[in-house]
N, C-alpha and C positions, 0 to 999 in steps of 0.2 A: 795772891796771898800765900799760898803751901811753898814751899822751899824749893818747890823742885823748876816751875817755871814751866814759860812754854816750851823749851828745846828738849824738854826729859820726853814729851809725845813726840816732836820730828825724832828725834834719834830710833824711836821705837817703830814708826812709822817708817823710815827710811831702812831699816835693817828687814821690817817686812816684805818690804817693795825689791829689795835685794833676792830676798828667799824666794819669792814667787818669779821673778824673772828667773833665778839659777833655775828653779823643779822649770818653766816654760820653755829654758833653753835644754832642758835633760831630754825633755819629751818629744821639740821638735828632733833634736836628734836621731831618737831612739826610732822615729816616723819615718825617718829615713830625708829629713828636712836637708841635707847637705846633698844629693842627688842619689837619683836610685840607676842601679845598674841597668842599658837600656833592654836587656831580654827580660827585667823582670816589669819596664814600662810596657814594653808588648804586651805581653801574657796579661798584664793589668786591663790595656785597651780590648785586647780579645775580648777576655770576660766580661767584659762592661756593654761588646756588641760597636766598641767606636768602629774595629778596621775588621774584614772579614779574614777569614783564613788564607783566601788567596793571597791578602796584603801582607798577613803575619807571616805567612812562609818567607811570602819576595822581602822585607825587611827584614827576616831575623837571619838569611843570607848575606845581605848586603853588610850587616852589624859582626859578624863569624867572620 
């Protein structure tokens, strides 16, 4: 009945879906989603308790 029709909501819907993927892909970036440098996945695995000290040394050797 209103003038506007169903496509006046897809359009407003689809530019939403648009703004929320761009801010999803700003963030995964920003997270370091494109790869992190591997001495800062070391230091990450230390503190987490994955690899011990001994492993962190002999890797961040091998990676230098």
């Amino acid at each position: 009945m209103g003038g506007f029709g169903g496509g006046f909501w897809w359009h407003w819907g689809f530019q939403l879906l648009i703004l929320v993927l761009f801010f999803l892909v700003i963030w995964w970036l920003l997270k370091g989603g494109i790869g992190e440098e591997p001495a800062k996945i070391l230091k990450r695995r230390l503190a987490s308790g994955e690899i011990s000290e001994k492993e962190y040394y002999k890797l961040k050797k091998e990676i230098e």
